[in-house]
C-alpha positions in Angstrom: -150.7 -84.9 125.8 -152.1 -88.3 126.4 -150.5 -91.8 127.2 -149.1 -93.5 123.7 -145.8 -91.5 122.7 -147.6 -88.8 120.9 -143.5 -87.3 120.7 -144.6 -84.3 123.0 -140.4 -83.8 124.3 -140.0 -83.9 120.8 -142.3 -80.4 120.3 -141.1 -79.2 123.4 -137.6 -79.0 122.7 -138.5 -78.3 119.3 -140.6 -75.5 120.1 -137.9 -74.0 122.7 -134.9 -74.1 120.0 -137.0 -72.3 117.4 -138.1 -69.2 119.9 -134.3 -69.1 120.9 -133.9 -69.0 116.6 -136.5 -66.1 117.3 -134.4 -64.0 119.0 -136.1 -65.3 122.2 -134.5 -66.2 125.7 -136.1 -69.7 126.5 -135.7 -71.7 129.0 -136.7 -75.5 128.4 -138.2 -77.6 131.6 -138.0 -81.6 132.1 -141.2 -81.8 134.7 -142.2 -85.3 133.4 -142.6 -87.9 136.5 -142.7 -90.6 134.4 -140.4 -90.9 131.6 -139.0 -87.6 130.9 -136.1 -87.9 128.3 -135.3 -83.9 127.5 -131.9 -84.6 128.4 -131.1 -87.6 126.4 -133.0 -85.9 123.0 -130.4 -83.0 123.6 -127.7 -85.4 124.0 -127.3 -84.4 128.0 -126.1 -87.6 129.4 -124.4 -85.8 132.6 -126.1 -86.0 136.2 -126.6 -82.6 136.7 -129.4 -81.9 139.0 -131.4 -79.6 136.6 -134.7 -79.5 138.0 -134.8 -82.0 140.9 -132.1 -79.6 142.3 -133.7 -76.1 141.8 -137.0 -78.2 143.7 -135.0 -78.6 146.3 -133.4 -75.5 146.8 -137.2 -74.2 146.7 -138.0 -76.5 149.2 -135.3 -75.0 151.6 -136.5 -71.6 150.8 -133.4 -71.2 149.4 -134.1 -70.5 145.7 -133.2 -67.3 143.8 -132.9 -66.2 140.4 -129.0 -66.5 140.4 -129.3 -70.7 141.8 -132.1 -71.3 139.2 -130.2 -70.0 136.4 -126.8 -72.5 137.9 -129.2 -74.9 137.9 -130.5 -74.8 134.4 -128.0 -75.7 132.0 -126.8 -72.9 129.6 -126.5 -74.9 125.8 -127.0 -71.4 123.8 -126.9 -68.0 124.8 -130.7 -67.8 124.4 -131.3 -71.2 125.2 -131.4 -73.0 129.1 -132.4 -76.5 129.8 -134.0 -77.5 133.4 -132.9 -81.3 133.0 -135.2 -83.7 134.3 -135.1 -86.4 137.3 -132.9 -89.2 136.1 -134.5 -92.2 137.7 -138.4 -92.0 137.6 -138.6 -93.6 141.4 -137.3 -89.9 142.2 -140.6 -88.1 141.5 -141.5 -87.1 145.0 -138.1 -85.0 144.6 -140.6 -83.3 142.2 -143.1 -81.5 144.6 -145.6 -78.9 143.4 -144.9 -76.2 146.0 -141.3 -76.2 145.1 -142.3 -76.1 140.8 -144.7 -73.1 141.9 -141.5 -71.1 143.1 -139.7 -72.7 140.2 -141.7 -71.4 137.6 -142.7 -67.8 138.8 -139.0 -67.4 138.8 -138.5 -69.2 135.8 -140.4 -66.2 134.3 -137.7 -63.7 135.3 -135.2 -65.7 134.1 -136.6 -66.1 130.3 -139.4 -64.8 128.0 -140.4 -68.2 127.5 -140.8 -71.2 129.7 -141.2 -74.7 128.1 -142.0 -77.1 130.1 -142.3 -81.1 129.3 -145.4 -82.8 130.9 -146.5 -85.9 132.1 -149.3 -87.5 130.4 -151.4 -88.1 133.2 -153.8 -85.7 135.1 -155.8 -88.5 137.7 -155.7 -86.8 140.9 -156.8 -90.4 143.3 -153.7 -90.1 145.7 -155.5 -87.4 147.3 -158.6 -89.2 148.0 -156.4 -92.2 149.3 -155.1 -90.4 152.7 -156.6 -88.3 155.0 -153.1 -86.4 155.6 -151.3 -84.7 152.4 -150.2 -86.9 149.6 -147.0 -87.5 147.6 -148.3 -86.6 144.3 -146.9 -88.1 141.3 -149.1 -86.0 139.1 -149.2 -83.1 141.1 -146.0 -82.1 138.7 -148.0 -81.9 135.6 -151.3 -80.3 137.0 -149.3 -77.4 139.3 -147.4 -76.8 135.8 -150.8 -76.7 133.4 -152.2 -74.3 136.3 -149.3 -72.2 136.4 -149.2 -71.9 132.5 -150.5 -69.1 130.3 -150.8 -71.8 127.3 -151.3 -75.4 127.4 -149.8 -77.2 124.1 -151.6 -80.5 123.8 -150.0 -82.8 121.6 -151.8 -85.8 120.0 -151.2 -88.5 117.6 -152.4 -88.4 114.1 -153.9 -92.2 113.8 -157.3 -93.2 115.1 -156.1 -94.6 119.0 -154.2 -91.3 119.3 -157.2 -89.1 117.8 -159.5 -91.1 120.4 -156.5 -90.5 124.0 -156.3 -87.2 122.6 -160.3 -86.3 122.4 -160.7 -87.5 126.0 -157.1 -86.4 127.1 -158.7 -82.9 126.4 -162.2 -83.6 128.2 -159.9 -84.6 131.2 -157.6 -81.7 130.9 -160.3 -78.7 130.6 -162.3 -80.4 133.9 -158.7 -81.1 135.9 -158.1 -77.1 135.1 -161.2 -75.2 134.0 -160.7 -72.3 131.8 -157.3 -73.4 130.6 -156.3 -71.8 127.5 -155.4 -74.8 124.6 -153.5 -75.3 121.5 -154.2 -78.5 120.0 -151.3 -79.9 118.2 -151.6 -83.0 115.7 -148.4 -84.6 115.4 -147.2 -87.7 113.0 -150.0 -87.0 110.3 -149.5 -89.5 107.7 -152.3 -91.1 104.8 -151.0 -94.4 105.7 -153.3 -94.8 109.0 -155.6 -92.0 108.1 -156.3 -92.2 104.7 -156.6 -89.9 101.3 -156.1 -86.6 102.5 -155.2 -87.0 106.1 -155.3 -83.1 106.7 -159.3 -83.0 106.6 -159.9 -86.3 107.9 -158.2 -84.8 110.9 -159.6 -81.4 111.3 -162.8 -82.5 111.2 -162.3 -85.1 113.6 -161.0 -82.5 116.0 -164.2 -80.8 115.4 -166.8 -83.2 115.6 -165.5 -85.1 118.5 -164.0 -82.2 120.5 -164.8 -79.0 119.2 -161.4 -78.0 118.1 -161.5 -75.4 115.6 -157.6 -74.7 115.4 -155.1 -76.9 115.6 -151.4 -77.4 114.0 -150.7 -80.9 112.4 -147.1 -81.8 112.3 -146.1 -83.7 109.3 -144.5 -87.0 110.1 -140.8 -87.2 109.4 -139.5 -90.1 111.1 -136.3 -89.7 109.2 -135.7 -86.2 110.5 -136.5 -86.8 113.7 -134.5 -89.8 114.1 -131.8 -87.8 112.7 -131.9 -85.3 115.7 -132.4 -88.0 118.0 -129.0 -89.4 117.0 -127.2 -86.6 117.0 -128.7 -85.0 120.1 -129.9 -81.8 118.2 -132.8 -79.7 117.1 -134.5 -80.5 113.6 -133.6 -76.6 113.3 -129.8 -77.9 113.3 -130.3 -81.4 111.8 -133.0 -81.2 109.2 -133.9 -77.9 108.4 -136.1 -77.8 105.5 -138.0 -80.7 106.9 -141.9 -80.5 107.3 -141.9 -81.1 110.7 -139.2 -78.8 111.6 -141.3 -76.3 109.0 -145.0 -76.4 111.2 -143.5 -76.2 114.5 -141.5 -73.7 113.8 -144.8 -71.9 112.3 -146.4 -73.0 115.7 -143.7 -70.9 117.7 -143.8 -68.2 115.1 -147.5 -67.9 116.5 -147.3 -68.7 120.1 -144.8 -65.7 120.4 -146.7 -63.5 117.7 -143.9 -63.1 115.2 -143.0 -63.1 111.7 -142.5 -66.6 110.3 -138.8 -67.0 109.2 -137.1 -70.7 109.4 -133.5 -69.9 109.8 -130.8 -72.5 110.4 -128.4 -71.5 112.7 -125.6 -73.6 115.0 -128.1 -73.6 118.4 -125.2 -75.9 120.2 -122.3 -74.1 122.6 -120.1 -76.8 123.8 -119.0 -76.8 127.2 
């Protein structure tokens, strides 16, 4: 998603707890270079090496299946969690040869990969040396290339609606042909207006041509309440409305049944 906290680590882990509620194995990825925070919204505050370290092994030639699942922290026994670089002056740790090994094996090591993106596609390092570039964004665009689905998350208020209409003219001509789901989050009446619902969808289609999308309620309460606590709204707010359309929105991403269930996601180690 676009630049302006659109809360897109907060549909990403949201989105990998409900397909573990599922009775899917997921594995949850930190691949933002700029401000990735999976760790800290699942209250991980240790300095385990997470994704930084399974780059590197890649980058050695030395990564396997058995070192990326050492690497990606176990929190339920459907559930792993590829933590992100701690310090954002560590992205060229983050280097898209290594992530292409990373996530082909990533896809024998759960049925689905989430992965946390950057916000930003610009590719002008490359045109700013003759030799190969450090890449900041190379992170994000090797991920959305290597991806069967791109989630793009927006804001539900008129600057968001406006990042998120261009974020997704940038994003089909960075990777032509990618396959979209268009993903409205914080919709409120109080910077929309009466009936915020339709004032959005249409939007969507008028200025981008979206047919489909899922609009996420806002429920800063519930949210906040994860936050804290270092959960999924699955564990913290159940019967909330956010927790309610994303879990729809994984129901069918995976092409199941829709049944919220509240379970206890959290094994403590």
């Amino acid at each position: 998603g676009p630049t302006g906290a659109p809360r897109r680590t907060t549909i990403a882990v949201n989105l990998a707890a409900e397909a573990a509620l599922l009775g899917r194995s997921a594995l949850l990825a930190d691949a933002d270079t700029y401000g990735g925070a999976v760790a800290q919204v699942l209250g991980l505050l240790d300095e385990a090496p997470g994704l930084a370290g399974a780059a590197r092994s890649a980058n050695n030639g030395q990564l396997d299946l058995p070192t990326l699942a050492r690497h990606a922290r176990q929190l339920t026994p459907r559930l792993r969690v590829l933590t992100g670089i701690t310090r954002t002056e560590r992205w060229p740790e983050i280097r898209p040869a290594a992530l292409e090994v990373v996530w082909a094996l990533a896809r024998g090591l759960a049925e689905l990969t989430v992965v946390d993106c950057g916000f930003c596609l610009e590719q002008d390092e490359e045109l700013s040396f003759d030799t190969a570039a450090p890449r900041r964004n190379g992170a994000t665009l090797t991920t959305i290339e290597q991806a069967d689905l791109v989630v793009a998350v927006g804001s539900a208020d008129p600057v968001g609606l406006q990042r998120l209409v261009r974020g997704l003219s940038d994003l089909r001509e960075a990777v032509p042909g990618v396959d979209v789901h268009v993903v409205v989050n914080r919709l409120r009446p109080s910077v929309v207006g009466p009936d915020p619902e339709r004032q959005v969808r249409s939007a969507l289609e008028r200025y981008a041509g979206v047919l489909r999308a899922t609009l996420v309620p806002e429920d800063r309460a519930a949210v906040d309440a994860a936050v804290l606590r270092g959960r999924s709204l699955a564990e913290v707010a159940p019967k909330s409305a956010a927790r309610q359309a994303v879990s729809r929105l994984a129901s069918e991403l995976l092409g199941v049944s829709h049944a919220p269930k509240r379970r206890r996601l959290r094994v403590r180690t």
